[in-house]
C-alpha positions as CSV (number, residue, x, y, z in Angstrom):
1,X,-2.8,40.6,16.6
2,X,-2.3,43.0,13.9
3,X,-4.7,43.8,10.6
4,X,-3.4,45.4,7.4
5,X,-5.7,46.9,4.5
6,X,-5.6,44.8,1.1
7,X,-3.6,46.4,-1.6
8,X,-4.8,45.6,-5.1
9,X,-4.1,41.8,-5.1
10,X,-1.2,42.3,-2.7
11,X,-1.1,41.9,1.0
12,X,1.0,44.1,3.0
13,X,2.6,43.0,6.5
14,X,3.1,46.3,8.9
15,X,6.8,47.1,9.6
16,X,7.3,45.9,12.9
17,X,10.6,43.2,12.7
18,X,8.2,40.6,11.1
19,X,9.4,37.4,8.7
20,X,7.6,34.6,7.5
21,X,9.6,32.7,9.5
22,X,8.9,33.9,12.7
23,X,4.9,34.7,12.2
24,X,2.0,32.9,11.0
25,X,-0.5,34.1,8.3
26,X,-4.6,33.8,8.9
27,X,-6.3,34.8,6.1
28,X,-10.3,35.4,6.7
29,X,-12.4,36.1,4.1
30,X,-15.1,38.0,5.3
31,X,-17.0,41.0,4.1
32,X,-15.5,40.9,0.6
33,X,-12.4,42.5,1.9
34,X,-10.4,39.9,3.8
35,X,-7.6,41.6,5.7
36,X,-4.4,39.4,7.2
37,X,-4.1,38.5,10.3
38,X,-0.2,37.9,11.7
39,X,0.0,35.5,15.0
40,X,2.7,34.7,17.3
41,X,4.1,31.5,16.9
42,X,4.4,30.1,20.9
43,X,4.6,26.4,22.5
44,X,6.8,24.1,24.4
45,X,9.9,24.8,22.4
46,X,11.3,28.3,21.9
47,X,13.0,29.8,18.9
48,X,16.8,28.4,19.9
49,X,15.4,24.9,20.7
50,X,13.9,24.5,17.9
51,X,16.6,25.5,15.4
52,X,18.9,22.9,17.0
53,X,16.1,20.1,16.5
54,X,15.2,21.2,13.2
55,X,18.6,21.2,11.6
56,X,19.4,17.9,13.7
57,X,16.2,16.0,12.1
58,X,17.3,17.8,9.1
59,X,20.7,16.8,8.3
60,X,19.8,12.7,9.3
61,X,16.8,13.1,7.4
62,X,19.2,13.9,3.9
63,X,21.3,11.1,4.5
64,X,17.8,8.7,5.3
65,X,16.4,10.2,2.0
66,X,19.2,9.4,-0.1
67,X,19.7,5.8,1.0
68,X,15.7,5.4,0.6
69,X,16.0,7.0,-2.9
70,X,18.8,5.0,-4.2
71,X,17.6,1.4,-2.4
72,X,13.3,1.8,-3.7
73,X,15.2,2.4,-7.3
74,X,16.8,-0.8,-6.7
75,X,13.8,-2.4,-5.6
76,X,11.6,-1.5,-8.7
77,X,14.5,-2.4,-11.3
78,X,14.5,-6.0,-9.7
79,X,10.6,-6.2,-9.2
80,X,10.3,-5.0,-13.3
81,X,13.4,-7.7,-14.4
82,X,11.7,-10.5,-12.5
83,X,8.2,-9.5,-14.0
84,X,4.5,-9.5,-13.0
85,X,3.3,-13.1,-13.2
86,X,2.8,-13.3,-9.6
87,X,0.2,-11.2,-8.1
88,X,2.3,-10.2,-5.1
89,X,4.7,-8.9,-7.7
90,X,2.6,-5.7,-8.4
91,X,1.4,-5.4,-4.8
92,X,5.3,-5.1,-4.1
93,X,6.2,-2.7,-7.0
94,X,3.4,-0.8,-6.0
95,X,4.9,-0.3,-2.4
96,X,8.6,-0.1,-3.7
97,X,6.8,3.5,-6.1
98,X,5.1,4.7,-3.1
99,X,8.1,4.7,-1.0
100,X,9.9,6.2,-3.8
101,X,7.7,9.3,-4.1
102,X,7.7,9.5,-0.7
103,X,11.1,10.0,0.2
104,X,11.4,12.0,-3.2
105,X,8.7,14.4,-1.4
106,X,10.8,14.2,1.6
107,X,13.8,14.8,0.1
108,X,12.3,18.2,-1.7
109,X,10.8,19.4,1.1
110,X,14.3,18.6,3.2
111,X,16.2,21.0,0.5
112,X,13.5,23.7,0.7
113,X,13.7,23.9,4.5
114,X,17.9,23.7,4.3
115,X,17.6,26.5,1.9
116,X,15.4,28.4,4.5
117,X,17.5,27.5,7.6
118,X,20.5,29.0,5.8
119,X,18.6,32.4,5.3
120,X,18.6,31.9,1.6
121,X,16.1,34.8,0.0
122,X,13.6,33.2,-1.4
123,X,11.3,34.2,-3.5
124,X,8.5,32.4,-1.4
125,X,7.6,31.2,1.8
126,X,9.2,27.7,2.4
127,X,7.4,26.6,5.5
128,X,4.0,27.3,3.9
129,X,4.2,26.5,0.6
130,X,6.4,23.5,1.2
131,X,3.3,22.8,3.5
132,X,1.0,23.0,0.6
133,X,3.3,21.4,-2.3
134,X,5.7,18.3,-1.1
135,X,5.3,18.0,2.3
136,X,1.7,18.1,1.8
137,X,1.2,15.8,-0.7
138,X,3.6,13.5,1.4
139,X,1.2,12.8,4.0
140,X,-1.2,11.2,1.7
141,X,1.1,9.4,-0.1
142,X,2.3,7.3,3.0
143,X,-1.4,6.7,3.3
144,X,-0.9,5.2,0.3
145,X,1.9,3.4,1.5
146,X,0.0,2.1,4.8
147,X,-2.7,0.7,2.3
148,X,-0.8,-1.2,0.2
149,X,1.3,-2.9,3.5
150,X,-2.4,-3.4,5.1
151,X,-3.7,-5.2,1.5
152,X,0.0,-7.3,1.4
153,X,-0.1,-8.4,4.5
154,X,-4.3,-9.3,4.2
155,X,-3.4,-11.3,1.0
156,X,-0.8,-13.2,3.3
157,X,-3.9,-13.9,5.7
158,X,-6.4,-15.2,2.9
159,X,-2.8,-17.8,1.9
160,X,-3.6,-19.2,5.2
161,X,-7.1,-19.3,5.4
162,X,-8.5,-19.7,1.9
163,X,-5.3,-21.9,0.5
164,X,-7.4,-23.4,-2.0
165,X,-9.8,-20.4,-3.1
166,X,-6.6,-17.7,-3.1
167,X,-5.4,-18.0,-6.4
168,X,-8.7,-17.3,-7.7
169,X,-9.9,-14.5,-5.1
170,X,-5.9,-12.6,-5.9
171,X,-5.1,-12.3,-9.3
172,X,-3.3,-10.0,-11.5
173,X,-6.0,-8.2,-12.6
174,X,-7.7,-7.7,-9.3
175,X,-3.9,-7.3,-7.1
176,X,-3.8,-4.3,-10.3
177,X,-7.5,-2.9,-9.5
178,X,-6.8,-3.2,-5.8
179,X,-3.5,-0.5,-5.9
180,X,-5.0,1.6,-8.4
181,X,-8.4,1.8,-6.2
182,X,-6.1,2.9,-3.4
183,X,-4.0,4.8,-4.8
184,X,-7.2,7.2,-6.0
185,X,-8.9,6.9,-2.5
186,X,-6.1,8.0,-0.8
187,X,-4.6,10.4,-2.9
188,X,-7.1,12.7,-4.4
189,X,-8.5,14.2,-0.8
190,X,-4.9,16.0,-1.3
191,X,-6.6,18.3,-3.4
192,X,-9.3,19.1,-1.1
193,X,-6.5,21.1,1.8
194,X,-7.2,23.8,-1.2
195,X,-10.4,24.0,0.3
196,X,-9.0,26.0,3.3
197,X,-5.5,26.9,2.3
198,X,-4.8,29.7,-0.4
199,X,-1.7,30.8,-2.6
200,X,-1.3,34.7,-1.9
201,X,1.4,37.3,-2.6
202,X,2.4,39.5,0.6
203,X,4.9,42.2,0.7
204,X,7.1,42.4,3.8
205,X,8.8,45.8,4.4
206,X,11.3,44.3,6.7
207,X,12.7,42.6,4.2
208,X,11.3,44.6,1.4
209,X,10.4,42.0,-1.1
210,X,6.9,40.7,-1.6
211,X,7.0,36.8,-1.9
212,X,4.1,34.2,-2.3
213,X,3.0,32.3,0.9
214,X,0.2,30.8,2.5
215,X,-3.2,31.9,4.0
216,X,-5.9,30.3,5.8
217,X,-9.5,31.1,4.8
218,X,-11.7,31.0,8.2
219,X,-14.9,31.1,6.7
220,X,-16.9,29.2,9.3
221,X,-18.8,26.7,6.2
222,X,-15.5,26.3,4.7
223,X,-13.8,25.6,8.3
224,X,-16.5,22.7,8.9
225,X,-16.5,21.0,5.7
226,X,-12.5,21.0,5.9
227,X,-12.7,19.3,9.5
228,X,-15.4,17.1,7.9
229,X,-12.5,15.9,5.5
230,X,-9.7,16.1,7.5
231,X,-11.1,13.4,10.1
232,X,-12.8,11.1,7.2
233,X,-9.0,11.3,5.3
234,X,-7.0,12.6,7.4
235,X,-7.5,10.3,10.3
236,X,-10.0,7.6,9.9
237,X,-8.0,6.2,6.8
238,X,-5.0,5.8,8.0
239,X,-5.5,4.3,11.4
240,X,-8.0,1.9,9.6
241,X,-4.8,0.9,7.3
242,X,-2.8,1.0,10.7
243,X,-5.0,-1.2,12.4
244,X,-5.4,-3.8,9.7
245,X,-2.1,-4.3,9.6
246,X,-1.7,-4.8,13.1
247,X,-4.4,-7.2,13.4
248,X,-3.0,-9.7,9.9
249,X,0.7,-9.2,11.6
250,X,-1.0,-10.7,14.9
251,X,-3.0,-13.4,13.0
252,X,0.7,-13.9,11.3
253,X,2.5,-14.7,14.0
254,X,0.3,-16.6,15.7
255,X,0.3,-19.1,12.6
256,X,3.7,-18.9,12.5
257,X,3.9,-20.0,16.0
258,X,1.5,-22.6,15.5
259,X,3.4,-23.2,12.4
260,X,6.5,-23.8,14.8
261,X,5.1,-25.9,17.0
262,X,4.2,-28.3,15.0
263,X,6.7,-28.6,13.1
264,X,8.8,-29.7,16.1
265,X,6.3,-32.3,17.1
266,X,6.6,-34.0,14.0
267,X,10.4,-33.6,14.2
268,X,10.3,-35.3,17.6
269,X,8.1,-37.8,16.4
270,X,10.1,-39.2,13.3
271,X,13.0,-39.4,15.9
272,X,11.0,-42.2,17.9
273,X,9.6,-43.7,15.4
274,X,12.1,-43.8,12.7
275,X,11.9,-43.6,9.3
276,X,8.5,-45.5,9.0
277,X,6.7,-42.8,10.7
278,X,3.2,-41.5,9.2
279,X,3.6,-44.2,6.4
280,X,0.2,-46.2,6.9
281,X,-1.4,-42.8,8.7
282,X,-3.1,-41.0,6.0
283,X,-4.6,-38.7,8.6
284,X,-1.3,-37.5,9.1
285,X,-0.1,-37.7,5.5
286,X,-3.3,-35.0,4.7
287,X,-1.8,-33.1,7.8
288,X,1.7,-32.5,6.5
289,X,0.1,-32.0,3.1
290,X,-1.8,-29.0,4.5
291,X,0.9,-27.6,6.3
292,X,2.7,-24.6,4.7
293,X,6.0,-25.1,3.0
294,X,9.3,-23.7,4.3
295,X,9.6,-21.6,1.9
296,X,5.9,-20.7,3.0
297,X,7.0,-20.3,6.0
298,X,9.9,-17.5,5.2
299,X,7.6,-15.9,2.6
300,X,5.2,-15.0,5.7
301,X,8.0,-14.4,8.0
302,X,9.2,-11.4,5.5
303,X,5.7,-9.9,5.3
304,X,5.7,-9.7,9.1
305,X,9.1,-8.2,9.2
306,X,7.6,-5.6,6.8
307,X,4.5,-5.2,8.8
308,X,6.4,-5.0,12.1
309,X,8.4,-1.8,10.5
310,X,5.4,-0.5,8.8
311,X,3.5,-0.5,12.5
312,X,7.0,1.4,14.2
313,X,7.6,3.6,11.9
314,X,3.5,4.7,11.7
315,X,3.5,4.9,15.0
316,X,4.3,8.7,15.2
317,X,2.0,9.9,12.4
318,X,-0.6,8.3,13.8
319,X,0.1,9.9,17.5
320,X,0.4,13.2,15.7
321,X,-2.9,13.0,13.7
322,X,-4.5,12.3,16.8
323,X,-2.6,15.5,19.0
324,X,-4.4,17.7,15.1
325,X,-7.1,16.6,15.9
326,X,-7.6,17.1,20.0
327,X,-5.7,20.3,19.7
328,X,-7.0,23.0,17.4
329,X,-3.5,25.0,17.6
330,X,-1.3,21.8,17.1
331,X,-0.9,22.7,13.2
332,X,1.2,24.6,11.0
333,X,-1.0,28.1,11.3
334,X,-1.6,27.3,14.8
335,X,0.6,28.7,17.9
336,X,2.3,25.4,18.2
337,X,3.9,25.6,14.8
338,X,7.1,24.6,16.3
339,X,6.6,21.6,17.8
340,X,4.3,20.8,15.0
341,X,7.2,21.4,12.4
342,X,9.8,19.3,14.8
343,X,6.8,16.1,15.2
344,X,6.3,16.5,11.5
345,X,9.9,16.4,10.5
346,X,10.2,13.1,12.5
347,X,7.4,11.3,10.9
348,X,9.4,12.1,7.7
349,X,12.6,10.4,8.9
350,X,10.8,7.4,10.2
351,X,9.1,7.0,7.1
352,X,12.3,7.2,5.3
353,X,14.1,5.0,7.5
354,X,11.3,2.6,6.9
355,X,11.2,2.6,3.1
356,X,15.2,2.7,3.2
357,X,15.4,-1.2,5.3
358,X,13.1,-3.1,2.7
359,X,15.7,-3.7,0.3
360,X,17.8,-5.5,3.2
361,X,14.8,-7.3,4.2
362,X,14.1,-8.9,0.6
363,X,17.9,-9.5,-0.1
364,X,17.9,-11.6,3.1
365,X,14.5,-13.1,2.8
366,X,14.0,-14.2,-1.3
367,X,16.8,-15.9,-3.2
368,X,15.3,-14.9,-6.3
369,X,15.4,-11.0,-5.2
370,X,18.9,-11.1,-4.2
371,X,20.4,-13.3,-7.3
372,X,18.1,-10.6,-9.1
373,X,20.2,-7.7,-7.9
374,X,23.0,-9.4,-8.1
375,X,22.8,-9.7,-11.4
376,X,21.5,-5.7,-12.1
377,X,24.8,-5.1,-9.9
378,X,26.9,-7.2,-12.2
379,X,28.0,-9.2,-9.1
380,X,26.4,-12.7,-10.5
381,X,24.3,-13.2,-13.3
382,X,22.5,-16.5,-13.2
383,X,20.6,-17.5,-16.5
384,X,16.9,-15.6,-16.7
385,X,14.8,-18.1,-16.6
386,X,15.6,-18.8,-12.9
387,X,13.3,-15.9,-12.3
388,X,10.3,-16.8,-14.1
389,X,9.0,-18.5,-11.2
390,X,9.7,-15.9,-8.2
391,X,6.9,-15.0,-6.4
392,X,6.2,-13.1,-2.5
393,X,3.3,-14.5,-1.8
């Protein structure tokens, strides 16, 4: 561990075969003069392994970005051409921007970390301040993402249990208020890793060229109120969204089950008792009026197959939240940057993989949707007023 003096508003690393790829910068402001701090970067994987993971998650992560990019564009064109009667219309635009900027975020940070795997001089640090700009801002916009699936697949819940009170409970106005309540509450802590994280110019002899990167401030008040922050937004808001979901997709299925079953027992009785079956029964006339449509039925099956993906995909993040939080070191100024930049890479591709399979799942799930973008395509064009009526929900 090495100190340097401060040199007007420039840091200065000591010539000893140092890059800002292979160290990491702490930054403690104490005493009025903070002086810079260069640690070795250690862990499970070594300098070799990790070049061959990190361009392997790399290059699949372009192609995922790209697809995801190109199929969320899709998604809003046909959301924004059928229109926003339906409630579950903005709830579904909503998801289709999130993803968007997601994989946008993705996709920049991807390009800044190609440029930097090539040895392209930069004029900056683009671990770090990818760290502070996309990549950053990435993680809480797929807590936006895990909102708005957890508030989709709740609004598919209250169908079931409230059939008569929903349409009054979801509305456009409130579905509108819900997303832009969540998008604030899950965005704006973002601004609060500035807290702890500071933009700082730093002149490296070795490669003689004094570039802007990242430091850490380690004031101990500063270091507590960040950890503060970090577990309130950083952790406890996204497994609560995590959770949610998981508990509506359980409730889901099990009505769909239930759905199912009865559905069959009907079936089997019409077959014995012909066509004259449930005629003078208006018990079971209320029954099968109370029992979800077909189309119901498929409408609820897509928001599982959503959920489902959502839960997979999350998986990871939420695992590697956890291992940030039980392991001080497990970050990106920590001695397991490595294996923190390799689990961090992944979380990017299985988000992007995620966002990139919804259009498939709508195609095959809502007629509307896919005579929709048929029609942006130019492959059919069916007359607009047979999407007046579409609706998710």
């Amino acid at each position: 561990m090495h100190r340097t003096e401060k040199q007007s508003t420039t840091l200065q690393v000591p010539a000893m075969n140092v890059t800002p790829q292979g160290y990491l910068k702490f930054y403690e402001d104490q005493n009025q003069d903070p002086p810079l701090l260069i640690v070795e970067a250690k862990g499970l994987l070594n300098e070799e392994q990790y070049k061959i993971i990190f361009l392997f998650l790399l290059c699949v992560l372009h192609v995922t970005n790209i697809t995801a990019i190109i199929g969320n564009s899709l998604n809003i064109a046909v959301f924004v051409k059928l229109g926003f009667s339906e409630p579950s219309n903005i709830s579904l635009t909503a998801l289709a921007v999130s993803d968007l900027t997601c994989v946008l975020l993705s996709f920049s940070a991807d390009v800044i970390f190609m440029l930097d795997y090539e040895g392209s001089r930069l004029p900056f640090n683009p671990i770090n301040v990818a760290f502070l700009t996309s990549s950053g801002l990435w993680s809480f916009v797929n807590r936006t993402v895990a909102w708005i699936t957890a508030f989709i697949s709740f609004e598919r819940c209250l169908c079931i249990l409230l059939p008569l009170k929903v349409k009054r409970l979801v509305t456009r106005k409130t579905t509108l208020l819900a997303m832009l309540i969540i998008g604030v509450l899950t965005i704006c802590p973002y601004f609060f890793i500035f807290l702890r994280h500071k933009f700082v110019w730093i002149f490296y002899p070795d490669l003689n060229a004094t570039i802007l990167d990242v430091a850490r401030i380690d004031k101990t008040h500063v270091v507590l109120i960040q950890k503060i922050i970090f577990v309130i937004c950083g952790v406890l808001q996204p497994l609560l969204a995590f959770l949610g979901v998981i508990v509506c997709t359980i409730f889901l299925v099990i009505h769909l089950r239930k759905v199912s079953i009865w559905r069959k027992s009907v079936t089997s009785a019409k077959a014995q008792c012909g066509d004259n079956f449930g005629e003078n029964d208006e018990t079971s006339k209320s029954d099968t009026q109370r029992r979800p449509s077909p189309k119901e039925d498929r409408l609820v099956r897509m928001v599982v197959v959503i959920a489902v993906i959502f839960v997979v995909s999350f998986t990871p993040t939420c695992v590697m939240l956890l291992f940030a939080v039980l392991v001080d070191e497990f970050s990106l100024f920590g001695v397991y940057k490595r294996m923190y930049m390799a689990c961090g890479l992944s979380t990017f591709l299985t988000q992007s993989l995620s966002s990139s399979v919804n259009i498939v799942i709508y195609y095959n799930m809502a007629s509307k949707f896919r005579s929709a973008l048929r029609c942006i395509l130019r492959l059919d064009c069916e007359d607009q007023k047979t999407f007046r009526n579409f609706q998710i929900s």
